[in-house]
N, C-alpha and C positions, 0 to 999 in steps of 0.2 A: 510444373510436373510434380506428380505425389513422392517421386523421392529426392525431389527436395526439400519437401516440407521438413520442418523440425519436431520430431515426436516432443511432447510439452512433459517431463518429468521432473516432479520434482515431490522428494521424501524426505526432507528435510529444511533445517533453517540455513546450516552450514556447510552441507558438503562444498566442494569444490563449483565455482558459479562456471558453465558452458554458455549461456546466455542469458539475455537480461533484455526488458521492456522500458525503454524511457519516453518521456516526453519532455524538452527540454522549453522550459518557462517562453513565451512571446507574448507579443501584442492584447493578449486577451488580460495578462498580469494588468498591464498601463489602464484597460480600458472600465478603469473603475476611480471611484472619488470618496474622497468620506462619507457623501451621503449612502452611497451603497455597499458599505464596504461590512458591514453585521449580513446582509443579505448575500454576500458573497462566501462569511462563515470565515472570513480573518478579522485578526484583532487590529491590526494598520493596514496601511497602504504599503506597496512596494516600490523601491526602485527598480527599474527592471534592467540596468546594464550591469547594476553590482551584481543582482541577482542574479544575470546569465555567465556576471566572468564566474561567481562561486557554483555555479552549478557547472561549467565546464572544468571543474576541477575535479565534482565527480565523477562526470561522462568522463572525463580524460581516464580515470583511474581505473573503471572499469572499461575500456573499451583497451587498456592492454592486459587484464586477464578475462574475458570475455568476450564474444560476438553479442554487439550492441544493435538493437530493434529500434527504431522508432515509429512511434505512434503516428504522427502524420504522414511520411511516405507508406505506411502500411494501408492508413483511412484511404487516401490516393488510390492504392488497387483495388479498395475494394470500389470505392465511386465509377473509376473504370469499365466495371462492370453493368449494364442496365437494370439485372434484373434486382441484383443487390442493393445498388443506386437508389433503386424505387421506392424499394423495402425499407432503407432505411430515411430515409427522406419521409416516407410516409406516415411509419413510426415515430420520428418524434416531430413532426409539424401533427400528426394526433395528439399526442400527448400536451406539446406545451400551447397547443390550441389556436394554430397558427395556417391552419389548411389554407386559406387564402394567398400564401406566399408558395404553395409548394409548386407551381407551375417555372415560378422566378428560381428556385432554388435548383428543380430538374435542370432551366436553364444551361447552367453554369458549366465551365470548364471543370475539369475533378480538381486540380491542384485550386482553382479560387475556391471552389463549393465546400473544398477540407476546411479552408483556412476559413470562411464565412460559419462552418459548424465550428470551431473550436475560439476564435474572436468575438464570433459577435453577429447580428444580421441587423443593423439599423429601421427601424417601424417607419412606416408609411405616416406620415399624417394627412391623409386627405380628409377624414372627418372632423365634425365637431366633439364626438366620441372619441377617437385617437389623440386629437388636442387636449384633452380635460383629462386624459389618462396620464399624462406625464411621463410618460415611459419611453426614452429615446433608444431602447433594444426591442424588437421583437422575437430575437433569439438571443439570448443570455450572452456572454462570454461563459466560457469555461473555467474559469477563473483559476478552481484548485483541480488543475488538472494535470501538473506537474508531478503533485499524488499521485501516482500510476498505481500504488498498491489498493486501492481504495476498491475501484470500481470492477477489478475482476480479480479473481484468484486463483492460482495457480495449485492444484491439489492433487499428487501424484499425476496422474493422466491427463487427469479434467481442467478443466478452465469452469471455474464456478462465476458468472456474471451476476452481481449483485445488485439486489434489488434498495437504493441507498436510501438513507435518513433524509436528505434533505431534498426537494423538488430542484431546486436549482443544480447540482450536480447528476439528476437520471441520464441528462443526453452521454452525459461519460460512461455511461454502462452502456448504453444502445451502441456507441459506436466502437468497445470493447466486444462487445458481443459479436458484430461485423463482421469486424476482424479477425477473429479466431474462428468463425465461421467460414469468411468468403474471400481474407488477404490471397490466400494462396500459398500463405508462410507458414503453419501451424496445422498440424497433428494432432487432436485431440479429441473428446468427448467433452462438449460441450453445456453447463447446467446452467440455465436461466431463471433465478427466481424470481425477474418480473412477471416469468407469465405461472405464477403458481395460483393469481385472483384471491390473495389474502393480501392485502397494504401491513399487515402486522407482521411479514415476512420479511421483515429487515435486517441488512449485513452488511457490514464494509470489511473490506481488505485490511485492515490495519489491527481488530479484532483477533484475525486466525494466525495461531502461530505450530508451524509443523515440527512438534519435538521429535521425533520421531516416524518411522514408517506406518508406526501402530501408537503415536500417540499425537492428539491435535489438541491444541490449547486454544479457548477461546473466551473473548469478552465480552459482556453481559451489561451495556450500558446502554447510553441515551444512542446513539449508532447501530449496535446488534443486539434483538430482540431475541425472549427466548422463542418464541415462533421462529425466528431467524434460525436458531442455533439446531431447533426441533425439525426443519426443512434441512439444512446440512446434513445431518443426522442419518433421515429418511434417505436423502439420494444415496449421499457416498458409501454407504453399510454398504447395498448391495454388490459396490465396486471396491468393496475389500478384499487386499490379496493375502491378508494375513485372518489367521482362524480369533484370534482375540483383539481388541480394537477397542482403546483407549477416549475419550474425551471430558478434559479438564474444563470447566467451565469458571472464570473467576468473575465474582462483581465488582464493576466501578460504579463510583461517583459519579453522578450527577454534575458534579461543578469541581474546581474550577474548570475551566474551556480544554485546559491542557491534558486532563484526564479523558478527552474523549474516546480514545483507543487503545488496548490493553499496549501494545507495540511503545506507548509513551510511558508505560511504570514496569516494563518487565520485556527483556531481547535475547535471545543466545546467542551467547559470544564463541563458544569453544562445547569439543564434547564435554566438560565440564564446569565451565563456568558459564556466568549469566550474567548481566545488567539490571538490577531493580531500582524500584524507588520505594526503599526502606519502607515508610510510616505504611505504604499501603498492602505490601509484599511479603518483609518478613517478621513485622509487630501484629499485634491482636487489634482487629479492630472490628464495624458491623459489616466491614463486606462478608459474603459466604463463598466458600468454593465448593465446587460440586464436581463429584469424580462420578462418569456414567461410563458403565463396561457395558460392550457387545462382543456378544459371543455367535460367532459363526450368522452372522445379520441380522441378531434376534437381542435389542435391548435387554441384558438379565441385571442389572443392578444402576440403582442410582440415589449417590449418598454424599454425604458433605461428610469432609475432608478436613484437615486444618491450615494447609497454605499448598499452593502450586506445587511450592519445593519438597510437602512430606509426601507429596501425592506421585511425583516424578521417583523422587527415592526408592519409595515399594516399587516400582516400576522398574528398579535396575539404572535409572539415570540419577544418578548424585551431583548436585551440580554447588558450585561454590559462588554464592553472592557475593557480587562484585556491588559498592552501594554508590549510585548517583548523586554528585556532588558531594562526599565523601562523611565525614562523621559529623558535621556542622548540619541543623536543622535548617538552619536560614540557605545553607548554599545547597541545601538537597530540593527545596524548594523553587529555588530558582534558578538552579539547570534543568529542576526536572520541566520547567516551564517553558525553557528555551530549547527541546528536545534532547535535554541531557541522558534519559535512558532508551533512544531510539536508536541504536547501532544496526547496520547492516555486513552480516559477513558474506563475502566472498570466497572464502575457505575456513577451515576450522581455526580460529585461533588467529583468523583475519579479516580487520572488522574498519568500517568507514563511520567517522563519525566529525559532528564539530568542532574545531581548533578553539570556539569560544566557551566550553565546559571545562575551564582548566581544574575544577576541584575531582572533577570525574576521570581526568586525565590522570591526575596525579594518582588516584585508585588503580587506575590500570598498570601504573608505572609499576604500581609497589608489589601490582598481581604479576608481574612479566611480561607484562605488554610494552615491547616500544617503540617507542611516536614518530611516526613520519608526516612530516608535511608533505601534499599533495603534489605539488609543485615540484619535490625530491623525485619523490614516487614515478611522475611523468616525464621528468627527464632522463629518468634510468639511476639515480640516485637511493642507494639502499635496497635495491634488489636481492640483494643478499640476504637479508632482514624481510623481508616481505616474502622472499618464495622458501626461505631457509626454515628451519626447526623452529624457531623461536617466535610466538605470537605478536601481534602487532597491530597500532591503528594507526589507522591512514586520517590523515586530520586536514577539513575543508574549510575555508573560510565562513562566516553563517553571521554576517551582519543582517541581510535581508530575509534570506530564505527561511529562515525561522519563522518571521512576520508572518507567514502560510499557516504554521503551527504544526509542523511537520520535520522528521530530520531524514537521514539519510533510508533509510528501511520505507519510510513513506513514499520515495521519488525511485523507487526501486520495484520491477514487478520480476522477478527468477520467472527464465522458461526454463532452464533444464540444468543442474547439480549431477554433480557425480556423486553415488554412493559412498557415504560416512563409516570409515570402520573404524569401530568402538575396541 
């Protein structure tokens, strides 16, 4: 029924979270080996039961301040449907060049055909040519799909479906796309920049970050291109509900693997503070930032700036860096690797992040933030602390899930915030 759909809003990084999109790690994690595991886009292997108890520590956390989504009962309704089914099946047996299975794959029950898209589809070998290919998937696993930020994005109204870096993750946006179209859950206007016919049109979720109503922060790396950022740009101007409309643009690196999305050196924590990763964020170095104003839909200035934070300031938000892995070079380095500056808040001033960044933790502590383990949190322990005055992190366990290259804000997609007052 249309009113139960859930209107998709979201104008912020922090307001208060009403719902939230997850995918929680399975069979598709396991169904990889060393030899495939760069093609997969992690640095190791995973276990995948540590991985599901640490990851049921975040679902836990959010699913008692939040109404929790899941991605596979939602792919389910849409497979349900025939005409949808079709569409999407079609779609990506085009894409990863596989038409000869889609008769096998219409086949299917919806609950196996989810799980056959998101694990894995095992290749035929009946030829001499399938034999010599070596390839025991004809449809990938999805490997980093636990990422939910990635492959669509949530942008005021819109569900922006991104068109991604890397060929083995696109089926993640096809069936993002689906879903926000044809679950039957979701409310929204819809932006696909796979079908915009530019390949230089690239964006992940991890990239965009909503500082405000009228201000979007985005990343400028090996993931989001600026065609990317130029296509964002172009759609959402016109779906601007404010007359001036803000976008930060910062550069990353190229290398190491851990700088691949802005969300890993820079998070908002509070309407005033922030998470960085010092050397990149607030020292002088050759990234550039770029501050590009629109005025009433019409691009009228675009200029470089001197870091996020002087850019945000003129802008009325002052926000106080908070420095990942704290004043030691060596431990800013190496939380920031294990997703030390990847926080996800669920309110202002309430943020989920790794138990294993204790240099970063200790930052938070000395900023007002105090530390609850998740486990507290879920049994009803510190509530007081957590829904009270005082800011706070909620701390996960992150032996495995880090291995992904991702922290809590990655495995996280916001449908819908409550308004932030400043």
């Amino acid at each position: 029924m249309e009113n139960d759909r859930l209107k998709i809003n979201v104008q912020s990084e922090i307001g208060k979270l009403d719902a939230v999109l997850l995918h929680r790690p399975g069979a598709e994690v396991e169904n990889m080996t060393p030899m495939n595991v760069q093609r997969a886009l992690y640095s190791d292997i995973l276990n995948l039961s540590i991985a599901q108890n640490e990851y049921e520590q975040m679902s836990g956390v959010l699913s008692k301040v939040a109404k929790v989504h899941e991605v596979r009962s939602l792919l389910v309704k849409v497979l349900d449907q025939p005409g949808p089914r079709e569409d999407l099946i079609r779609r990506i047996c085009e894409t990863e060049d596989v038409m000869s299975y889609m008769d096998q794959l219409l086949d299917m029950k919806s609950a196996e055909l989810a799980s056959v898209l998101i694990e894995g589809l095992p290749a035929r070998i009946n030829t001499l040519t399938s034999y010599f290919r070596n390839e025991y998937y004809a449809l990938y696993p999805l490997y980093n799909f636990y990422f939910t930020r990635d492959a669509a994005v949530t942008i005021g109204n819109n569900a922006l479906v991104c068109n991604m870096a890397n060929k083995v993750r696109m089926r993640e946006s096809f069936i993002m796309d689906a879903i926000y179209r044809s679950s039957g859950a979701f409310e929204c206007d819809v932006i696909d920049a796979n079908l915009s016919g530019n390949r230089q049109v690239i964006m992940e979720g991890g990239d965009i970050i909503i500082a405000r109503e009228d201000i979007l922060i985005i990343g400028n790396g090996v993931r989001t291109t600026p065609q990317g950022i130029d296509f964002m740009i172009e759609r959402l101007r016109g779906n601007c509900t404010v007359g001036r409309y803000n976008v930060i643009v910062q550069q990353l690196p190229s290398e190491p693997e851990s700088f691949i999305h802005l969300d890993m050196v820079f998070t908002l924590l509070d309407r005033d503070k922030c998470m960085v990763f010092k050397p990149l964020i607030t020292q002088a170095n050759q990234y550039q930032t770029v501050h590009i104003t629109i005025d009433d839909g019409i691009v009228t200035s675009i200029r470089p700036v001197s870091s996020i934070l002087s850019a945000l300031k003129k802008l009325g938000m002052e926000l106080r860096p908070i420095v990942c892995g704290g004043a030691d070079e060596w431990d800013q380095e190496r939380e920031q690797w294990h997703s030390g500056a990847n926080f996800f808040a669920f309110a202002p001033g309430k943020v989920i992040s790794y138990a294993r960044n204790i240099h970063t933790l200790e930052e938070l502590s000395k900023n007002g933030f105090n530390v609850v383990k998740a486990s507290d949190f879920i049994a009803g322990k510190g509530d007081g602390t957590v829904y009270g005055e005082s800011p706070c992190v909620v701390t996960i366990d992150g032996s495995e899930l880090p291995r992904g290259g991702g922290g809590a804000r990655c495995m996280t997609m916001p449908l819908s915030r409550q308004e932030v007052i400043y």
